[in-house]
Kinemage of the C-alpha trace (Angstrom):
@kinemage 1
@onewidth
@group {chain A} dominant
@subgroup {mainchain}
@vectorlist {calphas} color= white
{ca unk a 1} P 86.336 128.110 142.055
{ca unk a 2} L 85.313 126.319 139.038
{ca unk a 3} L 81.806 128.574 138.575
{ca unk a 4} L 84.440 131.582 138.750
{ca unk a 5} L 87.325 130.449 136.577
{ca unk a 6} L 84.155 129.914 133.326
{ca unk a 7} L 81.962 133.009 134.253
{ca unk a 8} L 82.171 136.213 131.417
{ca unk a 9} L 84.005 138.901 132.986
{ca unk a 10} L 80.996 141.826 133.637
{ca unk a 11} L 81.788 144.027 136.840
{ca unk a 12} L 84.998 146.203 136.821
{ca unk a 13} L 86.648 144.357 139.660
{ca unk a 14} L 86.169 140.935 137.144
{ca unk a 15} L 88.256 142.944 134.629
{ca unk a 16} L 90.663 144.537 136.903
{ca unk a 17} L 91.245 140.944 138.655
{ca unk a 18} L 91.782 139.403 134.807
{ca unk a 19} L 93.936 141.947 134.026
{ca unk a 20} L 96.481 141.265 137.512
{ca unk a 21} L 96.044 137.529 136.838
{ca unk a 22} L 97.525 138.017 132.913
{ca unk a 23} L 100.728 140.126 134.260
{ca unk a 24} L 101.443 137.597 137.175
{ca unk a 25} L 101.631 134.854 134.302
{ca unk a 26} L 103.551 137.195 131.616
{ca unk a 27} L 105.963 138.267 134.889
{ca unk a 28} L 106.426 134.494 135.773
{ca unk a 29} L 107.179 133.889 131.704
{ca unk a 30} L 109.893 136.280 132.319
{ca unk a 31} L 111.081 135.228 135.231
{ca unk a 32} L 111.514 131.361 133.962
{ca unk a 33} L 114.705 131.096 132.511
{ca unk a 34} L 116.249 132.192 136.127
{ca unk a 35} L 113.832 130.072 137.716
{ca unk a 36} L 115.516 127.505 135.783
{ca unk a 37} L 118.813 128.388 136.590
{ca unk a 38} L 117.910 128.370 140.108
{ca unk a 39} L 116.229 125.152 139.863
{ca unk a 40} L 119.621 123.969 138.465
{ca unk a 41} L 121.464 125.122 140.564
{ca unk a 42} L 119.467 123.341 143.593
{ca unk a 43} L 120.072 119.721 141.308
{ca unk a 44} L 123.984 120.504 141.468
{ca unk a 45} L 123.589 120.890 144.830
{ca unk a 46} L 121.368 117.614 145.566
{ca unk a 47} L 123.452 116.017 143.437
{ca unk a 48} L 125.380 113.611 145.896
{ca unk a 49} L 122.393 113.045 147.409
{ca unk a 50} L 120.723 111.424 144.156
{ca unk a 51} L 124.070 109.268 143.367
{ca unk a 52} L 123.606 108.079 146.737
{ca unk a 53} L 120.482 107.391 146.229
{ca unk a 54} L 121.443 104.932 143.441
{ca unk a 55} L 123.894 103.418 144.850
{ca unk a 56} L 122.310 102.602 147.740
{ca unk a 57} L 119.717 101.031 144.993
{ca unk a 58} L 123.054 99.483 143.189
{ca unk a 59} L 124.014 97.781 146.525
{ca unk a 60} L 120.994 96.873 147.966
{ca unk a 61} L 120.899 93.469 145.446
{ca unk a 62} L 123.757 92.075 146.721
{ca unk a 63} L 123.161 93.314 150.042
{ca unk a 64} L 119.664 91.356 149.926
{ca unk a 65} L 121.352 88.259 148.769
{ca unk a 66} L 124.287 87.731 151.376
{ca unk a 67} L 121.427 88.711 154.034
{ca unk a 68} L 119.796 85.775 152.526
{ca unk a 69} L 122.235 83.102 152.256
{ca unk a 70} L 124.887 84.358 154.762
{ca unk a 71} L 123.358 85.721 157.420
{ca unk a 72} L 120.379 84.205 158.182
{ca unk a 73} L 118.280 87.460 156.788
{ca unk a 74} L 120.382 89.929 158.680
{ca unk a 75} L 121.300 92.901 157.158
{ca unk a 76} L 123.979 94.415 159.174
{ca unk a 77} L 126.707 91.415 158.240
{ca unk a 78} L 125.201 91.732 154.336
{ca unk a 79} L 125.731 95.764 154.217
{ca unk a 80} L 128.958 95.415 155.600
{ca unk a 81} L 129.960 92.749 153.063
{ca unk a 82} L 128.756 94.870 150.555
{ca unk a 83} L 130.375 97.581 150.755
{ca unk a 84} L 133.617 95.472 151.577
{ca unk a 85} L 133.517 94.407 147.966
{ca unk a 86} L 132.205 97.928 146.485
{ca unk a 87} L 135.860 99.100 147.877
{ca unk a 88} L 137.542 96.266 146.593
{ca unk a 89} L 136.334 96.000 143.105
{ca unk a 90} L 137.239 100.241 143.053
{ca unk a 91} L 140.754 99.640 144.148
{ca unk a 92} L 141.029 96.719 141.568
{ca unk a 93} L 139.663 98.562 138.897
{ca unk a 94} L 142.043 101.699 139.826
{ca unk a 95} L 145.308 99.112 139.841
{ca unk a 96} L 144.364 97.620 136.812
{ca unk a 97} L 143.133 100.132 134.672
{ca unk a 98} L 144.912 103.324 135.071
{ca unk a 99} L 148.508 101.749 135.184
{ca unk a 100} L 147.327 99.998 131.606
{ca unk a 101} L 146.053 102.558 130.149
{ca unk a 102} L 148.987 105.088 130.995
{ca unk a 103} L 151.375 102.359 129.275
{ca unk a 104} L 148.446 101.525 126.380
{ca unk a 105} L 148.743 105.623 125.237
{ca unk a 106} L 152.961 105.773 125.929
{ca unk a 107} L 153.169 102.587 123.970
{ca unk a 108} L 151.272 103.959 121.373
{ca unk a 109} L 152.831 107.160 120.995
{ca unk a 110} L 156.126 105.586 120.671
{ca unk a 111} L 155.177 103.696 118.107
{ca unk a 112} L 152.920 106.076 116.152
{ca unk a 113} L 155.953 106.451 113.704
{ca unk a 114} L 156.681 103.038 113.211
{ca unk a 115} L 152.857 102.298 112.454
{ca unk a 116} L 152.728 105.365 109.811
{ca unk a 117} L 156.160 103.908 108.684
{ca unk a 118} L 154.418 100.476 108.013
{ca unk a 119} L 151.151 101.957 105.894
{ca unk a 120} L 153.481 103.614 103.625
{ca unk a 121} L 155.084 100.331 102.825
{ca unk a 122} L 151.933 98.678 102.656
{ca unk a 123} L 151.007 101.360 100.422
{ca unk a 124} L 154.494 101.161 98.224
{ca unk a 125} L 153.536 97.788 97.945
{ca unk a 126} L 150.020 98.019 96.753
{ca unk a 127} L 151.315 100.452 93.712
{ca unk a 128} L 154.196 98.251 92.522
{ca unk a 129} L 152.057 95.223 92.687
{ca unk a 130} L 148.637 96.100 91.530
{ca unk a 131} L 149.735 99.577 89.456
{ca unk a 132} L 147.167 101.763 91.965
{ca unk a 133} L 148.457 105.095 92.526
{ca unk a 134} L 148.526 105.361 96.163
{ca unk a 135} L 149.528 109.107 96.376
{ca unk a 136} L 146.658 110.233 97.336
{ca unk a 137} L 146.174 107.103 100.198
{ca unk a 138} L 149.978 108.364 101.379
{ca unk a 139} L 148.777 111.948 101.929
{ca unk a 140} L 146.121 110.817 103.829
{ca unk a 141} L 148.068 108.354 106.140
{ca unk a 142} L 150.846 111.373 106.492
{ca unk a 143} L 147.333 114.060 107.508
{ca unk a 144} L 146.598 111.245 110.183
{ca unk a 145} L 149.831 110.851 111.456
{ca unk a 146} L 150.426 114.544 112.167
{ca unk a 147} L 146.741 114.759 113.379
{ca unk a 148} L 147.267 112.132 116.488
{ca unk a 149} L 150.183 113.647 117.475
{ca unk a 150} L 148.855 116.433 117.715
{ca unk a 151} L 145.874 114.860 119.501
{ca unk a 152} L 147.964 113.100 121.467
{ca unk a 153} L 150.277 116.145 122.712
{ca unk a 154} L 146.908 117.985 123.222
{ca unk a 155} L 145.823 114.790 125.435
{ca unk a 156} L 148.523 115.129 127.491
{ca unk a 157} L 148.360 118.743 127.826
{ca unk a 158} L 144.569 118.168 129.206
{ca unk a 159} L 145.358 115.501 131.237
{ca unk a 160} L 148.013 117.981 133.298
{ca unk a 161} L 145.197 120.648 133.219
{ca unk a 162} L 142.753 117.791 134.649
{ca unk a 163} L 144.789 116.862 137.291
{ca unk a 164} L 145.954 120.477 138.496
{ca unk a 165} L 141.804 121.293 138.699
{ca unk a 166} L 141.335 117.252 140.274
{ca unk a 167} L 143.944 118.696 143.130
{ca unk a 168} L 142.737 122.167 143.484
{ca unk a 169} L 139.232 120.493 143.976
{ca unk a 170} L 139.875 118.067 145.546
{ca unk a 171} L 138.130 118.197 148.937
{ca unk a 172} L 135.205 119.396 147.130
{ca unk a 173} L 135.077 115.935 145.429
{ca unk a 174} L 136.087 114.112 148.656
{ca unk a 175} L 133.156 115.981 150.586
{ca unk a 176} L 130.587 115.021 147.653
{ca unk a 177} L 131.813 110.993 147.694
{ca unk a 178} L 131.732 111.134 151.653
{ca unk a 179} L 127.868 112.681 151.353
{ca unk a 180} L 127.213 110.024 148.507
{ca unk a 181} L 128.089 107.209 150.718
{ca unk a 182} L 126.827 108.503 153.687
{ca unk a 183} L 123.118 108.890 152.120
{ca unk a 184} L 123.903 105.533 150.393
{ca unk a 185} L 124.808 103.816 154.317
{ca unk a 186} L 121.738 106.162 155.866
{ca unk a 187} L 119.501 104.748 153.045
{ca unk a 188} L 120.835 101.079 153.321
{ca unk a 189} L 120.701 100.827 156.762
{ca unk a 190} L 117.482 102.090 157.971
{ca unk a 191} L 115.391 100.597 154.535
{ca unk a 192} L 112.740 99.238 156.829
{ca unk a 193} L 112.088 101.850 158.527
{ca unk a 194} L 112.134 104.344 155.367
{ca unk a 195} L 109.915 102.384 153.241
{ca unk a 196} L 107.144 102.416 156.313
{ca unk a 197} L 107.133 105.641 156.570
{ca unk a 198} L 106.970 105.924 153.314
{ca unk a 199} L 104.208 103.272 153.130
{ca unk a 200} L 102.772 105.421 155.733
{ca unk a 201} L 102.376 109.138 153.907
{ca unk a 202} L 101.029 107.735 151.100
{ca unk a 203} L 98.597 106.172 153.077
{ca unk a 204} L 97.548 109.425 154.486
{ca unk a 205} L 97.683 111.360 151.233
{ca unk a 206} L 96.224 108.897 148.925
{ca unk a 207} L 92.700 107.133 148.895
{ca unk a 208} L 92.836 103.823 149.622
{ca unk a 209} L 92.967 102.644 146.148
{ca unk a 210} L 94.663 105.218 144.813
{ca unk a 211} L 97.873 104.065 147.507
{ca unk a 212} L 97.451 100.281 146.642
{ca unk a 213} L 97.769 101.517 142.838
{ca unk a 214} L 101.206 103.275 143.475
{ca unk a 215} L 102.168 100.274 145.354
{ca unk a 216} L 101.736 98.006 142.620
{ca unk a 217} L 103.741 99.906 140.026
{ca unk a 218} L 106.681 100.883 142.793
{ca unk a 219} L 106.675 96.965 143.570
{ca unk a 220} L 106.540 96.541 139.848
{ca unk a 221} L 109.270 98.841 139.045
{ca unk a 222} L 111.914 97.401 141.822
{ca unk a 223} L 111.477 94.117 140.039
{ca unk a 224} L 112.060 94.734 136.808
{ca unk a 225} L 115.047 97.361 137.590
{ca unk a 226} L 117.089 95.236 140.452
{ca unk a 227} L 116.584 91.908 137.816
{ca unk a 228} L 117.753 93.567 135.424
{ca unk a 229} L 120.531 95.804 136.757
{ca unk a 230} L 121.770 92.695 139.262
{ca unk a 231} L 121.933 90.637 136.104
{ca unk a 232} L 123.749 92.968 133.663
{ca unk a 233} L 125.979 93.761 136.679
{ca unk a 234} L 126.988 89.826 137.383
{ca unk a 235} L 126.729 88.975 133.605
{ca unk a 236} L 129.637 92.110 132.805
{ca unk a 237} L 131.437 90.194 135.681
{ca unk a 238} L 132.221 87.118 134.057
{ca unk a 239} L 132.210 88.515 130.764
{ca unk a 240} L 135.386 90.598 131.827
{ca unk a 241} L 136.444 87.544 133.937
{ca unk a 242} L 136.397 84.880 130.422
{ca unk a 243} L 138.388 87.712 128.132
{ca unk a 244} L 141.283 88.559 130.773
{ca unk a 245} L 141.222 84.752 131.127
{ca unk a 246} L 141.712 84.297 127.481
{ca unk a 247} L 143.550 86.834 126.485
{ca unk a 248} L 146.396 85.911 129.524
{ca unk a 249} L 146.424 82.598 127.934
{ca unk a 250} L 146.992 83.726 124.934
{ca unk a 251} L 149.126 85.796 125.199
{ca unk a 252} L 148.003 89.216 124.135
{ca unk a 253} L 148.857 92.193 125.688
{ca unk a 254} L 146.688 94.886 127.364
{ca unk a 255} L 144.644 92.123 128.973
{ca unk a 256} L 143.466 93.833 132.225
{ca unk a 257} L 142.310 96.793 129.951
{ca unk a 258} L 140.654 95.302 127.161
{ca unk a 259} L 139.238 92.976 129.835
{ca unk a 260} L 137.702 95.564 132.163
{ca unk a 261} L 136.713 97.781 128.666
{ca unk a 262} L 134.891 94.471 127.651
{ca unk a 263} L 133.251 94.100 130.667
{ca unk a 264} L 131.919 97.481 131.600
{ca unk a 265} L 130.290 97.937 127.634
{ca unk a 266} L 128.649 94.364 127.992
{ca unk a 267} L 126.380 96.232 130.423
{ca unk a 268} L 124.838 98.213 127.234
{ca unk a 269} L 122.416 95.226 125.824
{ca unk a 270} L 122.968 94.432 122.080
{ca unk a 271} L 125.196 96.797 121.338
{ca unk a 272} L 127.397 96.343 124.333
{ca unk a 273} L 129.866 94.010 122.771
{ca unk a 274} L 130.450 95.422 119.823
{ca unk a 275} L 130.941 98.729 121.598
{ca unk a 276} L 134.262 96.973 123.595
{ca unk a 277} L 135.408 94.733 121.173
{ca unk a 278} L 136.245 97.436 118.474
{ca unk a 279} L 138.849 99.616 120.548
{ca unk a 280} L 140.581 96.571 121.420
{ca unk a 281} L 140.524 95.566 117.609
{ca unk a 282} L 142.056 98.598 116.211
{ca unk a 283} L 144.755 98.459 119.682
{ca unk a 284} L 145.985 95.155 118.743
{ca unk a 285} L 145.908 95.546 114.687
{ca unk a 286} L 148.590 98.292 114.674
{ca unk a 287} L 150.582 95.555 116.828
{ca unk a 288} L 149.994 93.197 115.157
{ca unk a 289} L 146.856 91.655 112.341
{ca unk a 290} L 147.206 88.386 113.753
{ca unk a 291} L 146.732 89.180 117.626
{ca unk a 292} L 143.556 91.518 116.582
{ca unk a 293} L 142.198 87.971 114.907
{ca unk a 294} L 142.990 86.115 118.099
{ca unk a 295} L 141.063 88.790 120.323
{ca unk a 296} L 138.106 89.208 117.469
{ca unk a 297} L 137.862 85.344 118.322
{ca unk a 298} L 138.046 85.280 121.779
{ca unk a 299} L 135.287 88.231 122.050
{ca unk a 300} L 133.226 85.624 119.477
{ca unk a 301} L 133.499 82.575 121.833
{ca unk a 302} L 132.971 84.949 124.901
{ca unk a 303} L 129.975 86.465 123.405
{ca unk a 304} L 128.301 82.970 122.014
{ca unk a 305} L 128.954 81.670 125.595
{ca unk a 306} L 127.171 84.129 127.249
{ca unk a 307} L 124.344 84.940 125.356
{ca unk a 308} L 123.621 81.006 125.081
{ca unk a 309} L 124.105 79.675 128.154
{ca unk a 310} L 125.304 82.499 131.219
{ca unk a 311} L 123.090 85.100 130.246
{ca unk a 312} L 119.444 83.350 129.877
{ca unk a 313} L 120.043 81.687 133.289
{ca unk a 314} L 121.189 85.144 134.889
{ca unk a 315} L 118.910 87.525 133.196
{ca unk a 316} L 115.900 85.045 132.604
{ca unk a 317} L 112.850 87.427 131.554
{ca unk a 318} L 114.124 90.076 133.965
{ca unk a 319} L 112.454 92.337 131.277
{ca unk a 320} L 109.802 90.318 128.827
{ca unk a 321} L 110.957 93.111 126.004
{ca unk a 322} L 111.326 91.778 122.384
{ca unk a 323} L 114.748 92.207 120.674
{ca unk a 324} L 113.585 95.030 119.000
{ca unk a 325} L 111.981 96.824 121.859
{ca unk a 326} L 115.329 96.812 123.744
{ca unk a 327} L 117.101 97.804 120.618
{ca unk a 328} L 114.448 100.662 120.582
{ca unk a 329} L 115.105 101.596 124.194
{ca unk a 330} L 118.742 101.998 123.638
{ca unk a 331} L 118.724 103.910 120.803
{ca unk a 332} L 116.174 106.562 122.215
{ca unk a 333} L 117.900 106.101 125.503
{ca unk a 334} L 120.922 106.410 124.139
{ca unk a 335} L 120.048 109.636 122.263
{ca unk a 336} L 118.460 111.534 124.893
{ca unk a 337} L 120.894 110.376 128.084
{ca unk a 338} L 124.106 109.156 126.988
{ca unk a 339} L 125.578 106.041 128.214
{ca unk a 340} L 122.946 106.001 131.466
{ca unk a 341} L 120.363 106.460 129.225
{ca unk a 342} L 121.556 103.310 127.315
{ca unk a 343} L 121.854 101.379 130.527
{ca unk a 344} L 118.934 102.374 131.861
{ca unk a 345} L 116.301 102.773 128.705
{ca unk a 346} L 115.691 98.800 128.507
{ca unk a 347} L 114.528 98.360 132.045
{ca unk a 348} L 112.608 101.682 131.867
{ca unk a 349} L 110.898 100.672 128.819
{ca unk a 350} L 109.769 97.395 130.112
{ca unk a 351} L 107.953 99.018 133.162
{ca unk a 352} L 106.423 100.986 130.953
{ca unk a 353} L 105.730 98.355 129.111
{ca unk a 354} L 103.953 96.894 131.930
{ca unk a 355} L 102.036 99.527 133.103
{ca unk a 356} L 100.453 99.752 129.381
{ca unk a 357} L 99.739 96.245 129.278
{ca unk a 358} L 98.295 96.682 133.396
{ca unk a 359} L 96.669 99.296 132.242
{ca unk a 360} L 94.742 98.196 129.220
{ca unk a 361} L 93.607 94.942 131.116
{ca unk a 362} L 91.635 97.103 133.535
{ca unk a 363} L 90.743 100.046 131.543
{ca unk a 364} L 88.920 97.784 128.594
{ca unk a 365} L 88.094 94.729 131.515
{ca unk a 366} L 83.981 94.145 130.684
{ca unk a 367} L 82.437 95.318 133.973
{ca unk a 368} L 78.891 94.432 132.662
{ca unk a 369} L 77.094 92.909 129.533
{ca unk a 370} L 74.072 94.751 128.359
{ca unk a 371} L 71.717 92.868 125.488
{ca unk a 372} L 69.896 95.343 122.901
{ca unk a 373} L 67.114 94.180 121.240
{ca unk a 374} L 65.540 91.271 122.623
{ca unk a 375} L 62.215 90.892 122.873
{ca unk a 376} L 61.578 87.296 124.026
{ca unk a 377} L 65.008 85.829 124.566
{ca unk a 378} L 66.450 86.200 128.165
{ca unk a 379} L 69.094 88.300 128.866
{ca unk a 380} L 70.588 85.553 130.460
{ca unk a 381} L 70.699 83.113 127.735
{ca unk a 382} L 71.867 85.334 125.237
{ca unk a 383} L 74.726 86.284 127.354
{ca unk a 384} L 75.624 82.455 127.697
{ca unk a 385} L 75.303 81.644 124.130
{ca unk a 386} L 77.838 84.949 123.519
{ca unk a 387} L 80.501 83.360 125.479
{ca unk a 388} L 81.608 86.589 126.623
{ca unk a 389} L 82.252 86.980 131.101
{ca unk a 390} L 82.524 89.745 132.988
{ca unk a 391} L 86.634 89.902 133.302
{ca unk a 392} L 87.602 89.611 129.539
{ca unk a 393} L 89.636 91.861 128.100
{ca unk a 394} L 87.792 93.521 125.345
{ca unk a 395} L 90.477 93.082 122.743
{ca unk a 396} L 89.912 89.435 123.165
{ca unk a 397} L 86.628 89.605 121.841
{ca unk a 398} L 86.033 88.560 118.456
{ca unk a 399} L 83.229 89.675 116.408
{ca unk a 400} L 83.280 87.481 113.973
{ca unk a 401} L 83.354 84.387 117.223
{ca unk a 402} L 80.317 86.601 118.843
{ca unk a 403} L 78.356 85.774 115.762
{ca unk a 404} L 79.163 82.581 115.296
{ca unk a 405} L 78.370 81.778 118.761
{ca unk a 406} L 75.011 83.650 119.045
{ca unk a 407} L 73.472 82.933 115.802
{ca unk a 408} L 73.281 79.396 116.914
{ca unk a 409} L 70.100 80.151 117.774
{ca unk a 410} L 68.657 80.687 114.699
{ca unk a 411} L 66.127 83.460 116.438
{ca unk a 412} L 69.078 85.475 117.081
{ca unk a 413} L 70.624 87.828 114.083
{ca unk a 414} L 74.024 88.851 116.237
{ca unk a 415} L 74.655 93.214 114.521
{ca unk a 416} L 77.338 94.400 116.549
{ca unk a 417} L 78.876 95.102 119.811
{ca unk a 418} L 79.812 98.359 121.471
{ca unk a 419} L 81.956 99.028 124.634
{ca unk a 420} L 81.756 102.495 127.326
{ca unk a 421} L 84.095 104.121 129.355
{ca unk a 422} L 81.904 102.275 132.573
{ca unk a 423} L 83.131 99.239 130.916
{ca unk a 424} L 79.580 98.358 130.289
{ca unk a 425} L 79.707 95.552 127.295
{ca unk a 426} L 76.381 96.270 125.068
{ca unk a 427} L 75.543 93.554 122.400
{ca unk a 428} L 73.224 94.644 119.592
{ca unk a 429} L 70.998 91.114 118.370
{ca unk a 430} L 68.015 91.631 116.277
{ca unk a 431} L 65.783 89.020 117.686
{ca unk a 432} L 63.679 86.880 114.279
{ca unk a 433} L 60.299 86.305 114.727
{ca unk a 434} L 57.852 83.058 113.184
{ca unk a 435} L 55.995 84.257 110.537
{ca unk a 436} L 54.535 81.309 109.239
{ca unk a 437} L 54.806 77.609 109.619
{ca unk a 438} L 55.733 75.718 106.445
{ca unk a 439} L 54.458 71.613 106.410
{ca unk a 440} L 57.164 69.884 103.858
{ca unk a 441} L 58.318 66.231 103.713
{ca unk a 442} L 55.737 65.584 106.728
{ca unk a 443} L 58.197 68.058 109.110
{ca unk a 444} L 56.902 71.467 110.482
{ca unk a 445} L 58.986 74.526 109.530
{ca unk a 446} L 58.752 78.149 111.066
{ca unk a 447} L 59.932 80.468 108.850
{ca unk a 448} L 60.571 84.450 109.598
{ca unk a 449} L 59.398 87.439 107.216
{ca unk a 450} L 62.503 86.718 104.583
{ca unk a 451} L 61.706 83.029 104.572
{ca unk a 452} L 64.411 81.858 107.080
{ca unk a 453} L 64.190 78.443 108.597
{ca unk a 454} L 64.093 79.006 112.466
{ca unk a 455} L 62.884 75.705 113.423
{ca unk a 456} L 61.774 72.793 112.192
{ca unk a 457} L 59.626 69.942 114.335
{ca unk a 458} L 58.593 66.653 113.289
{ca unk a 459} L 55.023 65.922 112.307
């Protein structure tokens, strides 16, 4: 196939067979924008069957972990318990949240006035005391005003036009969650079996080292991902747990939903709590300056609590990425995937972190150390004066240590080193011969051609 793919075109049937070969490719170029289509259409369809997918991935970690310490290893008690609080924390969530943040937007629209009432006396103020014309400032506060009402009225038409399509599709959206969590339960339950067969196929399709290979980086992959994701996932638990906490003590309204909007951004590393701390911020300021100080503080103290002592004994190096390889990952993550991507970019960038690092350790490993240029000296006692084994890692070779090393022996002038894709280690020496011996201060000197001392014995 090869032979026939490079030979020149010569016979007719060569040119008539390049000639069908160039319009299937130009008709397939044509054809690829509804190949896409179709291809996305087939991904809307399989779409309940990838979110079950990752939840059964979600709720295998805790499923693993009450097998462990509640039920003796069994799964069936663990799944069960599992999805028992899965439920639980969804019905919580749906209490907590959409009650608050029906009465967060009311509130607020009521009050929209009052707070556009208030800048203009701030404003008023600012003028008489400091002699700054604030005309300009109250045009812009009166532009705002009119521009979240109408926001706001347009909000509330949506939300009506949301929940007439939610009803109208509504068993379409029942029959995709009941396929997500069947997949998630048929994934769950029969993981043994599944991964075997799995284990199995590649088996058959791979070589032998080609299978252990994918092995490694799939057993590489599921570590890094369920530390990380079980981490973030318990770590945004208590986060939200310490600010409704606080904030009920304190006094400050729209706990539950600044609690729950606190927790769910924490999962987004670094920028996480900034991301939930600033809604809550501006919520609380146009109620009051003082109660958006208290929260600011509380989401300080929450924040210095967990990244000092709940986080590093949750997370631990679940990664190994530096602070600015995870910012890195979010921002790129962020900017090509949304939120997901965000979530998701920091563990994916430390596998492939991982793989690099994997990789480079075998690809430049020395496999073999090949001496150049002796002529008397043994291969083997160059190689031990070198220092270097079969096993390093090439970028942990020094030239400057190779000729300190080799040029111990003063026959030895160390030139260079050179390393080939067989992973074949050459070292270039320039082996110094006596030229003469030299008799001074009754010792014996051998010297080479430029006068170098190579040895010196005693009379």
């Amino acid at each position: 196939m090869k032979n026939w793919l490079e030979r020149t075109p010569r016979t007719m049937g060569d040119w008539l067979a390049l000639a069908a070969g160039t319009a299937l490719l130009l008709a397939a170029a044509g054809q690829l924008p509804g190949l896409l289509r179709a291809a996305a259409g087939l991904l809307a369809l399989l779409a309940p069957f990838g979110w079950g997918l990752v939840l059964a991935y979600v709720l295998d970690i805790p499923t693993r972990f009450f097998a462990a310490k509640l039920f003796g290893g069994r799964r069936g008690g663990a799944l069960a318990v599992s999805y028992a609080l899965l439920f639980g924390v969804l019905a919580l969530l749906a209490a907590l949240v959409v009650p608050q943040l029906v009465q967060s937007l009311t509130a607020f629209a009521g009050r929209l006035g009052a707070y556009e009432e208030t800048l203009r006396r701030l404003l008023a103020w600012v003028q008489a005391t400091f002699g700054i014309d604030t005309a300009t400032a109250g045009r812009l506060v009166q532009a705002a005003g009119r521009a979240l009402q109408g926001w706001l009225a347009a909000l509330s038409r949506t939300a009506a036009q949301s929940a007439a399509k939610a009803a109208s599709g509504a068993a379409g959206a029942a029959a995709d969650a009941f396929v997500t969590l069947a997949v998630s339960i048929y994934l769950l339950s029969g993981k043994a079996e599944l991964l075997q067969a799995a284990r199995c196929c590649l088996r058959a399709a791979l070589p032998p080292g080609a299978a252990a290979g994918v092995f490694s980086v799939c057993r590489l992959a599921n570590r890094i991902f369920s530390g990380y994701l079980g981490g973030q996932l318990v770590d945004a638990l208590l986060v939200g747990g310490e600010t409704f906490a606080l904030m009920s003590i304190f006094g400050l309204e729209y706990a539950p939903l600044l609690a729950v909007l606190v927790g769910m951004t924490n999962i987004v590393p670094v920028l996480g709590p900034f991301l939930g701390a600033v809604p809550g911020i501006v919520i609380l300021l146009l109620e009051a300056p003082w109660k958006a100080a208290e929260f600011a503080i509380i989401i300080f103290v929450v924040q210095q609590v967990d990244g000092n002592f709940i986080a590093p004994r949750i997370l631990g190096g679940a990664t190994g990425l530096p602070g600015l390889g995870v910012l890195l990952a979010i921002v790129v993550g962020g900017a090509w995937f949304g939120i997901p991507g965000m979530v998701l970019g920091v563990p994916t960038l430390a596998v492939l972190a991982a793989l690099l690092v994997l990789a480079c350790s075998q690809v430049f490993r020395v496999r073999g150390i090949l001496i150049v240029g002796n002529r008397n000296l043994s291969k083997e006692d160059v190689i031990a004066l070198s220092g270097v084994q079969e096993g390093d890692n090439l970028f942990s070779i020094s030239d400057a240590e190779l000729k300190k090393n080799m040029e111990r022996n003063r026959y030895i002038e160390y030139l260079g080193h050179e390393f080939d894709y067989r992973g074949t280690l050459s070292l270039h020496i320039n082996e110094r011969m006596g030229m003469g011996v030299v008799n001074a201060f009754g010792l014996y000197y051998v010297v080479d051609a430029t006068g170098m001392v190579l040895e010196c014995a005693g009379s």
